[in-house]
N, C-alpha and C positions, 0 to 999 in steps of 0.2 A: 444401542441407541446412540444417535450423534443427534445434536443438538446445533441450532442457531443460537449466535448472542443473543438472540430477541427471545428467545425461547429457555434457554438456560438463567436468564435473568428472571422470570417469571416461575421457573420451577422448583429454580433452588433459592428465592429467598423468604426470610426467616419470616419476615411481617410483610405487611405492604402500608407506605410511610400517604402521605397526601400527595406530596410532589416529585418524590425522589424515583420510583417506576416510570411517573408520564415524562420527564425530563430523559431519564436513558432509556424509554422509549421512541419518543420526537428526535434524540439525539438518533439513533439507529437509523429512524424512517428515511432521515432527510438526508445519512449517507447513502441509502439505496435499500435495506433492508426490506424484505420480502415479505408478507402474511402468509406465503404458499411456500409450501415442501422446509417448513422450520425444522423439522425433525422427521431423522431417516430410521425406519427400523428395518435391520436385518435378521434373518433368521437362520444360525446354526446346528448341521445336522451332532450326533453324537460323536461323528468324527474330526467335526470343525470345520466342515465344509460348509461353503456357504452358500445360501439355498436363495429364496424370492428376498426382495428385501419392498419397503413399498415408503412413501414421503404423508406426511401427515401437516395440514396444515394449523395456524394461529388457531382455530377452533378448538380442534383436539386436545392440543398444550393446556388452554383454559379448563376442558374439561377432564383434562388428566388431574392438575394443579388442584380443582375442585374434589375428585375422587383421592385424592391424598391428604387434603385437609378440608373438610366439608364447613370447618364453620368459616368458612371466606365467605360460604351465600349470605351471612351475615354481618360483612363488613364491610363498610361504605367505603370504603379507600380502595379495597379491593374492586366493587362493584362501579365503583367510577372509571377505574384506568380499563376494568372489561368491557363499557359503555365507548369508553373512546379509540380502543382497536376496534370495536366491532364498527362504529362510526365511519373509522377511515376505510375497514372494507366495505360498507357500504357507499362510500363515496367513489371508488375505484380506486383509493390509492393516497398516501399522504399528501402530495402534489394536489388532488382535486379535494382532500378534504382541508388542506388551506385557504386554497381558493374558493372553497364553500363558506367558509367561515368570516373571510374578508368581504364576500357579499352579503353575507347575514349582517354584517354592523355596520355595513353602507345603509341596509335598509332598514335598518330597526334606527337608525341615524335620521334617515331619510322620514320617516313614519313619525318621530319622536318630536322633530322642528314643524311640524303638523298638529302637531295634539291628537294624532292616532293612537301613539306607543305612551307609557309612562314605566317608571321603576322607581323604585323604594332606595336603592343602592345611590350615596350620593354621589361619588365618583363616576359611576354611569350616566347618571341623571346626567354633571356636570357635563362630560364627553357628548354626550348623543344632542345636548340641547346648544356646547357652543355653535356659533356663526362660522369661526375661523376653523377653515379647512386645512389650512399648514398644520394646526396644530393633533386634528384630526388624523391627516396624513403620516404624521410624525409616530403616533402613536402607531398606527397598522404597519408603518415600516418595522416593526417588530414582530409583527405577525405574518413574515414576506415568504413565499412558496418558495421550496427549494426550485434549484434551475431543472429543468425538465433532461429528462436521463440522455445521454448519448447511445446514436444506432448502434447498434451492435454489428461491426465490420471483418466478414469471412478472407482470408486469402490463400488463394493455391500458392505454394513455396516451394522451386525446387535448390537443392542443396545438388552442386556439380562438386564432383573429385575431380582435383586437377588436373595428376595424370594420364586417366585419359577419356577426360572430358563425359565421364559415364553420368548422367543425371537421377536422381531420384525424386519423386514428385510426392509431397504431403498435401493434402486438400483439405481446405474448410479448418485453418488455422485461423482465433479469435486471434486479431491486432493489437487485445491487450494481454493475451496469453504471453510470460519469459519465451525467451525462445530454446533455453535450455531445454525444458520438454521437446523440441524437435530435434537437438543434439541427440542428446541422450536414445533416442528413437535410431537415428541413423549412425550410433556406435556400431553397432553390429554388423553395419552394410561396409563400414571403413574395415573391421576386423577382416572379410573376406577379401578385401582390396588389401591389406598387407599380408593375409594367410597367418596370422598372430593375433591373438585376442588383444585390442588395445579398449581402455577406459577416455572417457570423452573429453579428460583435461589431458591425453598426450595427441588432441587434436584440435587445429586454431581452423578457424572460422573468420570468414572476412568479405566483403561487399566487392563484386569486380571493380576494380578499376584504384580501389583506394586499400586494399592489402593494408586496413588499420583492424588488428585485431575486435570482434564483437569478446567486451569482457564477458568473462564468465555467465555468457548467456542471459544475465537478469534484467538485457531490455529487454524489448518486447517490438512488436512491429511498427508502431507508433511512435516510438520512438526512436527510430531507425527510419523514418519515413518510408514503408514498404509499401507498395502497389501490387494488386493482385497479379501473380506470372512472375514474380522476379526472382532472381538466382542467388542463392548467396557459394560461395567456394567454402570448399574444404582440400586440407593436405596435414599431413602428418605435422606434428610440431616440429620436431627433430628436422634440423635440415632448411627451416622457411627461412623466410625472410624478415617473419616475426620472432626467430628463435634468435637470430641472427643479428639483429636490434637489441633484443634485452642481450645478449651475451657485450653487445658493446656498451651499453647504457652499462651492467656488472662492471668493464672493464676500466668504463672511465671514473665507476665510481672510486673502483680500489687504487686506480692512479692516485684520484683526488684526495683519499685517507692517505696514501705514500708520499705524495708533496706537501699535504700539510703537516706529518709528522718530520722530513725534512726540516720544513721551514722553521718548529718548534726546537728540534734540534740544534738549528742554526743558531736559533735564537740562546737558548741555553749554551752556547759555546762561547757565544761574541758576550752575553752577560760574563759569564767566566775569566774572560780573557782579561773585559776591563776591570773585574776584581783584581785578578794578578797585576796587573799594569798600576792598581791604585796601591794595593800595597807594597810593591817594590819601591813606587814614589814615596810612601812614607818612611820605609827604611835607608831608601837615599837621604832624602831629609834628618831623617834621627843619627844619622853618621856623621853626617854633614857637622850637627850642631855638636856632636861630642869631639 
């Protein structure tokens, strides 16, 4: 079984509190958090081979959580935070079940300064019945929909070896995927280009034209502002002109510990010297005077 946060939160705890579920729930939704495929189950044969495996969604969870402890169908704390997942998939989605929820109290707002709507609740009463709209507003900027999710941007990538110019082409790369996963992929294609099995940090990676090392692969194509079709290089480390850079950046470091251990040196000698010089003056003095 692999689990979603959304899903491992709701299986493994001990109680369920009034607010402490619906808060690291809302807090989940509104970074992106899925109701679909929360938990993955695979299936291992006798030998540990792995066989079908299939995704289960926020449903299941519920009704797995309930077959593990059945008296939750008797407890309100429980039974509310189940009412407001099923709400927001009922809505399409925390995004439309915010924006559902901001029009329910425009209009129960709306209905209320009418003498349509009434409540017992004095706090509501007050809200729904004042005039002033700032103040109105103020309060629902608390209730504000997350920002609506970003498309999701495929791109073909080829990675060229420098020496002689050989291309390899990866397709349908996510712009937020590291790009490490495409290193790590075209290891094996460099291994055959040096006939030596090489691991993917004794190989630098770099954008034509700017030969500025891609670090350790943990951006991503968006970050690197990638356009679908474009090239990145590859060449062995050994030998670049990125090896060739730090070996000088090393080089000028250990100057820069050797002249300052110099200049500490120095310092520690010319202190010495003027010791010697002070006390010779004193023993001139004390001859002097006898």
């Amino acid at each position: 079984y692999r689990y979603s946060p959304l899903a491992y939160a709701i299986l493994y705890a001990t109680r369920f509190r009034r607010r402490q579920h619906r808060a690291v729930a809302i807090a989940l939704l509104r970074a992106g958090a899925s109701l679909d495929a929360v938990a993955t189950i695979s299936v291992y044969d006798a030998q540990w081979n792995q066989g079908a495996s299939r995704s289960e969604s926020i449903e299941w969870v519920l009704g797995e959580k309930e077959r593990r402890d059945p008296s939750l169908v008797n407890n309100a704390h429980y039974l509310a935070f189940k009412a407001f997942l099923l709400s927001v998939r009922t809505a399409g989605g925390h995004r439309s079940f915010v924006i559902e929820q901001r029009r329910t109290c425009a209009l129960v707002r709306h209905l209320a300064l009418r003498d349509r709507a009434t409540t017992h609740d004095g706090a509501l009463k007050f809200l729904a019945r004042t005039g002033e709209r700032g103040l109105f507003r103020r309060v629902l900027s608390y209730l504000s929909p997350p920002p609506p999710p970003q498309p999701t941007t495929y791109l073909n990538l080829r990675v060229m070896w420098k020496e002689n110019g050989e291309e390899t082409f990866f397709k349908l790369i996510r712009s937020t995927t590291p790009l490490m996963r495409m290193f790590r992929a075209y290891a094996p294609k460099a291994s055959g280009y040096l006939e030596e099995e090489v691991h993917v940090t004794q190989l630098v990676f770099y954008l034509p034209g700017s030969e500025e090392r891609i670090e350790e692969g943990w951006q991503t194509g968006d970050d690197l502002g990638l356009e679908d079709g474009d090239t990145i290089m590859c060449e062995p480390y050994a030998g670049s002109l990125v090896c060739i850079r730090d070996q000088i950046v090393v080089v000028k470091q250990k100057i820069a510990l050797v002249e300052a251990d110099q200049r500490y040196l120095s310092a520690e000698n010319a202190e010495e010297a003027v010791a010697r010089a002070a006390a010779a003056e004193a023993a001139r003095r004390v001859a002097t005077r006898e």
